[in-house]
C-alpha positions as CSV (number, residue, x, y, z in Angstrom):
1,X,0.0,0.0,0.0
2,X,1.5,3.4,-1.3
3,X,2.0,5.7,1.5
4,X,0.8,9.9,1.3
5,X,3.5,12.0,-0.6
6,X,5.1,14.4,1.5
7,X,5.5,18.1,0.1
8,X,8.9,17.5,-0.9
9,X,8.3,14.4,-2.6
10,X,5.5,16.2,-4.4
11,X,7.2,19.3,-5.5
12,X,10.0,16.8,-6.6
13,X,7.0,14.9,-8.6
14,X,5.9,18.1,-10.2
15,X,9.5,19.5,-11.4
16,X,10.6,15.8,-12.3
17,X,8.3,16.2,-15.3
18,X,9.8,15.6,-18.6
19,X,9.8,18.9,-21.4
20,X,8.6,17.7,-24.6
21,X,7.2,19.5,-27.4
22,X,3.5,18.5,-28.4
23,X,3.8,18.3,-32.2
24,X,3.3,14.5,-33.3
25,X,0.9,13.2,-30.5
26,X,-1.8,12.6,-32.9
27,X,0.2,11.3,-35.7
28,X,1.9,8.8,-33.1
29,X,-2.0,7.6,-32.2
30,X,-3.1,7.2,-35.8
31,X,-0.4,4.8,-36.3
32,X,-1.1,2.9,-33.4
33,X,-3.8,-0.4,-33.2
34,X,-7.0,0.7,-32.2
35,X,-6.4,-1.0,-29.0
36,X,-3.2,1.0,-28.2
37,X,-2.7,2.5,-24.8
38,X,-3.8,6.1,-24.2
39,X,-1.3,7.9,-22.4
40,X,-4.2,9.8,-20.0
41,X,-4.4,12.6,-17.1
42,X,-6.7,13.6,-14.7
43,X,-7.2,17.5,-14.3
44,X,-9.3,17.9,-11.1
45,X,-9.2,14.9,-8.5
46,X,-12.0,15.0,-5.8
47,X,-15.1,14.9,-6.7
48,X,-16.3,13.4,-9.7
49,X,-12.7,13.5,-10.5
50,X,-12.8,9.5,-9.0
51,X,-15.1,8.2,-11.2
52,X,-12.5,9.1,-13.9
53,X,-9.7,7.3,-12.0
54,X,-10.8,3.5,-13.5
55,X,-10.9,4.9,-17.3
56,X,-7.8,6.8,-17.2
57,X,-5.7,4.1,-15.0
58,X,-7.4,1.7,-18.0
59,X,-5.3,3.4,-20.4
60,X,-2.2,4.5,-19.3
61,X,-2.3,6.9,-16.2
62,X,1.1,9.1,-16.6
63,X,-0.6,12.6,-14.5
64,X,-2.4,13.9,-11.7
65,X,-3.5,17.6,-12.0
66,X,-4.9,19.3,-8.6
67,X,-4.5,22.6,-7.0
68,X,-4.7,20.9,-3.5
69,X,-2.1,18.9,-3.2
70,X,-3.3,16.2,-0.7
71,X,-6.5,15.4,-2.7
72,X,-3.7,14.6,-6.2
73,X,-1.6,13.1,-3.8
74,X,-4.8,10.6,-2.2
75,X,-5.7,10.1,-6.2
76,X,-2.7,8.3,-6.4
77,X,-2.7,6.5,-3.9
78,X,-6.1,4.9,-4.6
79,X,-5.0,4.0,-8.2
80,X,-2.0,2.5,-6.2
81,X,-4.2,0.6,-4.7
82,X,-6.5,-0.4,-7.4
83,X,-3.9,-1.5,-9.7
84,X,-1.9,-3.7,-6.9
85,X,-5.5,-5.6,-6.2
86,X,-6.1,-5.9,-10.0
87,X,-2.7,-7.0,-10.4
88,X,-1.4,-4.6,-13.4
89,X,2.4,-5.2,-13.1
90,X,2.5,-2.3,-15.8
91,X,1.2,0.1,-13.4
92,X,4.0,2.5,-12.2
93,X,3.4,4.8,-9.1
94,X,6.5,6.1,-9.6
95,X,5.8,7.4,-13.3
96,X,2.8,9.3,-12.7
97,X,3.6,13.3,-12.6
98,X,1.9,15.0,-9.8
99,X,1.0,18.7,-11.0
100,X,-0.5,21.7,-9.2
101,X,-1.2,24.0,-12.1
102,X,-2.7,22.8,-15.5
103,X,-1.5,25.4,-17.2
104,X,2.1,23.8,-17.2
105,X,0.8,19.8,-17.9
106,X,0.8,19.6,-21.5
107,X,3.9,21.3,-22.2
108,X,6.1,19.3,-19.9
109,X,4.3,15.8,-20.5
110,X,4.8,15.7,-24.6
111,X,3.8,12.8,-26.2
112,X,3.7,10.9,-23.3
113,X,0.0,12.2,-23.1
114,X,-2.5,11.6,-25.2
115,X,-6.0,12.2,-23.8
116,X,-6.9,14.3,-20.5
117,X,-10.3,13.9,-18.3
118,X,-11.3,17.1,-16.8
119,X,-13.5,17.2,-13.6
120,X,-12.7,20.6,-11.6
121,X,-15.3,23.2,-10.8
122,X,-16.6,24.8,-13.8
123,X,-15.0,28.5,-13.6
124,X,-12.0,25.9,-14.6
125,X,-13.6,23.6,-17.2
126,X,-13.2,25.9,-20.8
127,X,-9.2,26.8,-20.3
128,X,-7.8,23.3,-20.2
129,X,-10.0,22.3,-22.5
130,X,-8.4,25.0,-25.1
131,X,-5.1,24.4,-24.1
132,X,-5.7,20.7,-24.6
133,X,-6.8,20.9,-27.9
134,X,-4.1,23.5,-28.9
135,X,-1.5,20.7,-27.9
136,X,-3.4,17.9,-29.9
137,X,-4.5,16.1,-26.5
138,X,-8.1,14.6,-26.7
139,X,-9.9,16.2,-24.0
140,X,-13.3,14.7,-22.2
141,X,-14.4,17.3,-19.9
142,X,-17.2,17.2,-16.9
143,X,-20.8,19.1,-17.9
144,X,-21.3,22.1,-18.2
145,X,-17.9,22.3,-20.7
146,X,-17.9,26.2,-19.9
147,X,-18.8,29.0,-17.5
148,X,-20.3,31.1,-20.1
149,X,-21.9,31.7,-23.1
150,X,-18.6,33.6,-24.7
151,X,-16.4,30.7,-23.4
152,X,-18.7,28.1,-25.1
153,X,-18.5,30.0,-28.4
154,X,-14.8,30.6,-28.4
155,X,-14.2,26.7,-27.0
156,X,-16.6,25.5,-30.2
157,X,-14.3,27.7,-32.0
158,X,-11.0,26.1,-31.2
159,X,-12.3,22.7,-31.4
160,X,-13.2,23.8,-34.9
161,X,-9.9,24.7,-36.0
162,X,-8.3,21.1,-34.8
163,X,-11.0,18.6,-36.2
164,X,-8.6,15.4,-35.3
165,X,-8.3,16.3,-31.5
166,X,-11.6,14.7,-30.1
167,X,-14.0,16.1,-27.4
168,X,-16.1,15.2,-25.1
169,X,-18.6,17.0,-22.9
170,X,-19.7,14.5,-19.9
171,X,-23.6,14.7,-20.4
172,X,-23.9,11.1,-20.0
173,X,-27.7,10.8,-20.7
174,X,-26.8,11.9,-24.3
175,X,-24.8,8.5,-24.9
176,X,-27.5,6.3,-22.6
177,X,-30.1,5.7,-25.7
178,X,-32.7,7.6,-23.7
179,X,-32.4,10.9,-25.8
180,X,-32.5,8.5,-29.7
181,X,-35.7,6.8,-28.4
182,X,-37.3,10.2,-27.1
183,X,-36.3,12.0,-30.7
184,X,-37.7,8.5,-32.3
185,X,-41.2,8.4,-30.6
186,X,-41.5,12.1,-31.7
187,X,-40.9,11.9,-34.8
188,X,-43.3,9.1,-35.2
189,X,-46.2,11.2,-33.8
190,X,-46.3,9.3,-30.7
191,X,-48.3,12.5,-29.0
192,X,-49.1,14.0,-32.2
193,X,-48.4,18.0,-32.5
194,X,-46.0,19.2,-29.6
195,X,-47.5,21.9,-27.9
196,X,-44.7,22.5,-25.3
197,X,-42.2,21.3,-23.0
198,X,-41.7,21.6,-18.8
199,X,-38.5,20.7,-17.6
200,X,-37.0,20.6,-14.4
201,X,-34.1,20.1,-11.5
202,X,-36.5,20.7,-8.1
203,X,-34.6,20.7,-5.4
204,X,-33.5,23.3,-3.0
205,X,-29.9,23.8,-1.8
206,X,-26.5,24.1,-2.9
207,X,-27.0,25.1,-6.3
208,X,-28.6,28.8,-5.3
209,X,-30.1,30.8,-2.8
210,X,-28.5,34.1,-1.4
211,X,-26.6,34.2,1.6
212,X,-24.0,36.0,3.3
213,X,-20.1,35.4,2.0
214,X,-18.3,34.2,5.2
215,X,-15.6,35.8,6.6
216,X,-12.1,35.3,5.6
217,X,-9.9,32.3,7.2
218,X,-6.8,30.6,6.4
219,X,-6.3,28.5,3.1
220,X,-5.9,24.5,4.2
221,X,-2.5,23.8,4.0
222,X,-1.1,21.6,0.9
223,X,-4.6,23.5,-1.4
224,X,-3.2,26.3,-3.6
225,X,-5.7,29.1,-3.2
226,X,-4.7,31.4,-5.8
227,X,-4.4,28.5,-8.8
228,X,-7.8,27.3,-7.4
229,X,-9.2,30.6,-8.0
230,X,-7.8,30.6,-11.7
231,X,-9.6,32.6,-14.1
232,X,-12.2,34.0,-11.2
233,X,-11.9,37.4,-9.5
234,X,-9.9,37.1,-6.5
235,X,-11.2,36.4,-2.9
236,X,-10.3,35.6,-0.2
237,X,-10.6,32.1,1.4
238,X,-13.7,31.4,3.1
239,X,-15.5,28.4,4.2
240,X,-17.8,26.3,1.5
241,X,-16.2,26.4,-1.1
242,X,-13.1,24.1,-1.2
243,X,-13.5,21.7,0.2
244,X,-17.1,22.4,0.3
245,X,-20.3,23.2,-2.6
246,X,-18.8,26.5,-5.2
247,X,-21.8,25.5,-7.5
248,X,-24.1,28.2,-6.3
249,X,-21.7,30.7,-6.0
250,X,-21.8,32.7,-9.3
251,X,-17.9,33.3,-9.6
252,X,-17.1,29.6,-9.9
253,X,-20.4,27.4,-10.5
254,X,-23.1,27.7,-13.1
255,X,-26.6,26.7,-10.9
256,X,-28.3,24.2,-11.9
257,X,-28.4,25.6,-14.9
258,X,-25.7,24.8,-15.8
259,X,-24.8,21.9,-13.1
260,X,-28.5,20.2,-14.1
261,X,-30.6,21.2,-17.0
262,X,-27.0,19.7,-19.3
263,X,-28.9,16.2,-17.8
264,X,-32.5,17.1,-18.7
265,X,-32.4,19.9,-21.6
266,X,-30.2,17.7,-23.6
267,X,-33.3,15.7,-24.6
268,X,-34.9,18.4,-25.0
269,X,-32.5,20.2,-27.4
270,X,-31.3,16.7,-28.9
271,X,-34.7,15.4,-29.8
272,X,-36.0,18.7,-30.7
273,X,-33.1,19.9,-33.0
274,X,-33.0,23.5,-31.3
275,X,-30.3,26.2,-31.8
276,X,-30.4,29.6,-30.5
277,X,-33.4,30.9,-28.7
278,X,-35.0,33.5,-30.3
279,X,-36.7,35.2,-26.6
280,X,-35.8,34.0,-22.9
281,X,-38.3,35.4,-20.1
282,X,-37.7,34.6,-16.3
283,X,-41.6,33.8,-15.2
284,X,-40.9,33.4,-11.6
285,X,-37.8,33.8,-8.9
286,X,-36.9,33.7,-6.1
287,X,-33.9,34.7,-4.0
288,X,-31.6,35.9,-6.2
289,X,-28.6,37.7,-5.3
290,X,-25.2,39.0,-6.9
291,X,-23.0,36.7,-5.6
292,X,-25.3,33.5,-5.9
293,X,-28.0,32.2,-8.3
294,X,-31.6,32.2,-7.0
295,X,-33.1,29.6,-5.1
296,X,-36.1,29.2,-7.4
297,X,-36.1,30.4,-11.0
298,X,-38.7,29.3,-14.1
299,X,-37.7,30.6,-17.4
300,X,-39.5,30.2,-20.7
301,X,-37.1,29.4,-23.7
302,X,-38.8,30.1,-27.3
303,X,-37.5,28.9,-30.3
304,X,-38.2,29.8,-34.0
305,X,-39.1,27.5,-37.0
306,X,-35.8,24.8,-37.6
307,X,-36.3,23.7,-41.4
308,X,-39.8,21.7,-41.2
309,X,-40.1,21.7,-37.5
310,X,-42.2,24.8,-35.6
311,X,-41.6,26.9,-33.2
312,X,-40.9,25.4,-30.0
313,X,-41.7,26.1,-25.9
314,X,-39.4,25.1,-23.7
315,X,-40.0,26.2,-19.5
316,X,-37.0,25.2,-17.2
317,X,-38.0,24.9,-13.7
318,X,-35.4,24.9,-10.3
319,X,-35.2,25.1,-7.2
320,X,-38.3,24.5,-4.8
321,X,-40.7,26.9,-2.7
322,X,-39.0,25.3,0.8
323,X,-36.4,28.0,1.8
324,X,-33.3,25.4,2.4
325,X,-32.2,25.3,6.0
326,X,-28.4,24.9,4.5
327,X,-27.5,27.1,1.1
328,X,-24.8,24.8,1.2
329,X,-26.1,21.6,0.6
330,X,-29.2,19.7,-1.2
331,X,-32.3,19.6,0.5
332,X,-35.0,17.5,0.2
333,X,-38.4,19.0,-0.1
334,X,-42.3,17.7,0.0
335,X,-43.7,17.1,-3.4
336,X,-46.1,20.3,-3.4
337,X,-43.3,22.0,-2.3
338,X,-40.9,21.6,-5.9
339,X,-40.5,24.2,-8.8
340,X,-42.0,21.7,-11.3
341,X,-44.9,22.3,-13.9
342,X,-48.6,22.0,-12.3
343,X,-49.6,19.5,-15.1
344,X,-46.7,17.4,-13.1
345,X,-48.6,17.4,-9.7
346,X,-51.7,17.0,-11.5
347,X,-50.5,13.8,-12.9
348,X,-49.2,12.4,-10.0
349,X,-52.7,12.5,-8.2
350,X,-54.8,11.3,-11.2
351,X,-52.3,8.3,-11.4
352,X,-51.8,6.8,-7.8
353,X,-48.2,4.9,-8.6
354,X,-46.8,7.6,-10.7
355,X,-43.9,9.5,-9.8
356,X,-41.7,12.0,-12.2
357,X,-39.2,12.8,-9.9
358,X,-37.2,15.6,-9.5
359,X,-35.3,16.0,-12.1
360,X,-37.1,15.6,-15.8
361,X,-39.4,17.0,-18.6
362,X,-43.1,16.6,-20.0
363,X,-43.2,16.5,-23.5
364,X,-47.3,17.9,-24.3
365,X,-48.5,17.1,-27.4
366,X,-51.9,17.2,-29.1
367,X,-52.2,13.4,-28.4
368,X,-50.7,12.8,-25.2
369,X,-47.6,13.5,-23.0
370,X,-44.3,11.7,-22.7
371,X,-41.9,11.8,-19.3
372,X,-38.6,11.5,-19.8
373,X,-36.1,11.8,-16.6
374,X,-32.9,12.7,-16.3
375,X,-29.7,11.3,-17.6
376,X,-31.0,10.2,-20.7
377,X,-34.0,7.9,-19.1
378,X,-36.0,6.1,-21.1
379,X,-39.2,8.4,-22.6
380,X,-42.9,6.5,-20.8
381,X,-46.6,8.0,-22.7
382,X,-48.6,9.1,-19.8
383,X,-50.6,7.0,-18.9
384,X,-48.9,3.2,-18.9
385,X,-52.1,2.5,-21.2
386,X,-51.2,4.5,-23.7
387,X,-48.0,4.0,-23.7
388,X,-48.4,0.2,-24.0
389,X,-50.8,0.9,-26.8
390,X,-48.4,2.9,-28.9
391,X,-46.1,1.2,-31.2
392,X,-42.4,1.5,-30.9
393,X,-41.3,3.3,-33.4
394,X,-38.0,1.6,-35.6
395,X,-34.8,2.5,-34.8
396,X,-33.5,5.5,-36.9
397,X,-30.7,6.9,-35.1
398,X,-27.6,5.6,-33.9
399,X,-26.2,4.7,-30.4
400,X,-23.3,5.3,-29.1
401,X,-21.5,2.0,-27.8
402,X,-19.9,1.9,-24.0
403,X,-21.5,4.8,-22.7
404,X,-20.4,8.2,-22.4
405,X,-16.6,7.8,-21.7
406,X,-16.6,4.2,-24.2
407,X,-18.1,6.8,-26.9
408,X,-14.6,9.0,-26.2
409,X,-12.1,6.6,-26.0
410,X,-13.5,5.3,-28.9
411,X,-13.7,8.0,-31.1
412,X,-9.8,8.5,-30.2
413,X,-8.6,5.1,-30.9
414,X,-10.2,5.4,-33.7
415,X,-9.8,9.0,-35.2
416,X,-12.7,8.5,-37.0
417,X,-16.7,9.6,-36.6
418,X,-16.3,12.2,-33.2
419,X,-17.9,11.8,-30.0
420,X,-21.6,12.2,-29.9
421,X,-21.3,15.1,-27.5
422,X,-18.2,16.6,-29.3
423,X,-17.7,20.5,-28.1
424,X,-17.8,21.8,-31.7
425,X,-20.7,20.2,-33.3
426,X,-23.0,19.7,-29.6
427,X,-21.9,20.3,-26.5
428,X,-21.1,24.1,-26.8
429,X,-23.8,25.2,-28.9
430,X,-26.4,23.3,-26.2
431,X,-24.2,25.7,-23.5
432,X,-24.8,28.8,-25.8
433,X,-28.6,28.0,-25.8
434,X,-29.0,26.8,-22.2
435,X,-26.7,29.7,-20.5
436,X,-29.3,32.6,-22.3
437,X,-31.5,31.8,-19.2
438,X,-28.4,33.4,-17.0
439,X,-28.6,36.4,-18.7
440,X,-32.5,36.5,-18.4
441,X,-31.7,35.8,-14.8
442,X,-29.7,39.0,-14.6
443,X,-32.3,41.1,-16.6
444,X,-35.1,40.4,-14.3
445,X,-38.5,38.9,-13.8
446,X,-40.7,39.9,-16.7
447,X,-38.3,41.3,-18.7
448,X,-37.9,39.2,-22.2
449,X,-34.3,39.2,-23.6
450,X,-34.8,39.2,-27.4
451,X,-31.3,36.9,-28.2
452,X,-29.6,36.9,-31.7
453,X,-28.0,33.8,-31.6
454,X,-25.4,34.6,-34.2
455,X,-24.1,37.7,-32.7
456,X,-24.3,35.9,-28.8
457,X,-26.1,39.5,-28.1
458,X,-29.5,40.9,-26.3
459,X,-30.8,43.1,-28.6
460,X,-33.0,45.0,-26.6
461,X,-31.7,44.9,-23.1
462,X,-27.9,46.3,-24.0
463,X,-27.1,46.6,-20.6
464,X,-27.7,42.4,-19.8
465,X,-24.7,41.6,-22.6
466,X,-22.2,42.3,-19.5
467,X,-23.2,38.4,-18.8
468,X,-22.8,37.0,-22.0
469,X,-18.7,37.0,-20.7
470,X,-16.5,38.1,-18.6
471,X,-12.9,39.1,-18.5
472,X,-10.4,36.3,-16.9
473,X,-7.6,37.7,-14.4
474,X,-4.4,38.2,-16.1
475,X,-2.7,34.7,-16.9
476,X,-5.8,32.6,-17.7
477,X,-7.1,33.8,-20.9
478,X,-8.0,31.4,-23.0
């Protein structure tokens, strides 16, 4: 069992890294067998950074990326572990690079790297992305793949420019099949015309609500406070943040939003085919504050005619009417109590076993409704009846094999057909379209932002267009 690193043998670690130039890492992977070795890192280890941990020490682990040094330092010792009780004699302790700062990882690795998984807070997602892409590293990156709308466009534009680096965003319900059959059923006139679409993430806690910053205190030793800051506007340390829940504050998290609605609204847009909006109206909120998104928001999304299909309604629904006793953390709430559509409740009590759930979307149609939840889930008619009575329609579109991460790894074995939820061709135009309702957040209840798309511009609320970016601190442009 692989003991802690101490500083020293860390700092050692980082600076021990061997310079390389980039040029030739893709070259080197085309010519490889499709079941070659990726030379992987992980950017971002606690968190959802583990689940990464078993894909990347799959391939060929060869760095650990964290601002805190203790929570890279743990990372390796759990893939230590894992690979002694799996028995990989390949695996190396010794040859994984321990790094504080992203910013210096792909310089320093060369073409000992070949694909990076990214799974730090979000105010960190669209840099190393770039920078991966730049240096011809595949890069599968945690939802939402940016902060902001400018970041999304500017990321689709870089992925643009190097069409044989692959991408992934991490929207795993998009690779689950859920989404395919949804788009399928609709298109067979399952519910006949769609009228319009609810969706939702119901639950109160860390993902908004105001409260007041707590006072300054000491950064933990081994964490790096001014790396983990990054790209956001400095602060000083304060308690609930690292370790702790950043996603409601508006400086480093998106809401849920951003944290959410990239697990429900990518039916939606999938299945729907939707681009830009062409209006975004906050209908109801609640608690909203400079520093942290509301508690409770619903926002209508409208959407013009796409080639032969019409104009489509789309209301996003979060947070709940229970004031959460804890801003910090999720909080569970009665039924009643949950920002969801009133057709939802309704249904619930005209069908005694049904239950939508917290987190998904009712499709309405002339004919009938369809549920879908989260993460891709499987689309249900309303009621079971119906839905039993309906035929399934034939499978027209295509489904990614191995899930969301199989889909990547994949496509870069391969360098062939890109992943399903590349940044160029999905996952930043869905952040462009989903991230208008933050700028509708920051106009105000009532107040419609007319949205040209093309431009990334309110056209008749000028001053709101301060929130379609913002300006990084000096060193972490992208």
């Amino acid at each position: 069992m692989a003991k802690p690193l101490t500083r020293r043998q860390w700092l050692a670690r980082s600076a021990g890294a061997a310079g390389a130039c980039a040029l030739g890492r893709l070259t080197i992977l085309a010519a490889d067998s499709p079941n070659s070795k990726l030379g992987t890192a992980l950017i971002g280890c606690g968190g959802r950074g583990g689940s990464h941990l078993p894909a990347a020490l799959g391939e060929r682990l060869v760095a650990l990326v964290d601002a805190d040094e203790k929570r890279a330092a743990g990372a390796l010792k759990g893939v230590t572990d894992s690979a002694a009780k799996a028995k990989r004699a390949d695996f190396k302790p010794e040859g994984v690079k321990l790094f504080s700062d992203y910013r210096q990882l792909f310089d320093k690795m060369g073409k000992d790297l070949n694909a990076v998984f990214i799974a730090t807070p979000d105010h960190h997602h669209a840099l190393p992305c770039a920078l991966a892409i730049r240096a011809g590293v595949h890069v599968y990156c945690e939802k939402p793949v940016t902060h902001n709308i400018g970041e999304a466009r500017a990321l689709a534009e870089v992925a643009r420019k190097h069409p044989k680096v692959m991408t992934q965003m991490g929207n795993q319900g998009l690779a689950a099949g859920g989404d395919q059959t949804l788009a399928e059923y609709l298109a067979a006139g399952a519910i006949g015309k769609l009228l319009e679409v609810h969706s939702w993430h119901a639950w109160t806690g860390r993902f908004g609500g105001s409260m007041k910053r707590p006072p300054a205190q000491p950064v933990p030793a081994g964490l790096n406070w001014d790396l983990w800051l990054g790209p956001a506007a400095f602060r000083d340390y304060h308690a609930g943040l690292h370790p702790g829940t950043w996603h409601g504050w508006c400086d480093f998290g998106t809401g849920s939003i951003g944290g959410w609605s990239t697990h429900v609204l990518d039916a939606v847009f999938f299945a729907l085919k939707l681009g830009a909006p062409q209006t975004v109206e906050v209908l109801e909120m609640d608690d909203p504050s400079d520093d942290r998104f509301p508690a409770r928001v619903t926002i209508r999304y409208s959407f013009p005619q796409r080639g032969e299909l019409p104009p489509a309604t789309v209301i996003w629904y979060d947070g709940s009417f229970a004031k959460a006793k804890d801003p910090s953390r999720s909080q569970g709430a009665p039924a009643e109590q949950l920002n969801r559509p009133k057709l939802a409740l309704e249904l619930e009590k005209k069908h005694a076993k049904l239950n939508l759930g917290g987190a998904a979307s009712l499709f309405v149609g002339e004919k009938g409704v369809i549920h879908v939840g989260s993460h891709g889930g499987a689309p249900r008619i309303i009621p079971d009846e119906q839905h039993k009575a309906t035929p399934v329609p034939p499978r027209t579109l295509p489904r990614p094999k191995g899930g969301i991460v199989g889909d990547f790894l994949r496509a870069c074995k391969e360098a062939g057909e890109p992943p399903i939820s590349n940044f160029a061709g999905y996952a930043c135009p869905l952040m462009e379209c989903i991230y208008v309702g933050h700028v509708a957040i920051r106009a105000g209840v009532g107040k419609k932002v007319e949205w040209d798309g093309e431009k990334l511009r309110c056209t008749n609320i000028p001053e709101a267009n301060r929130w379609v970016s913002r300006e990084p601190r000096k060193g972490w442009e992208m």
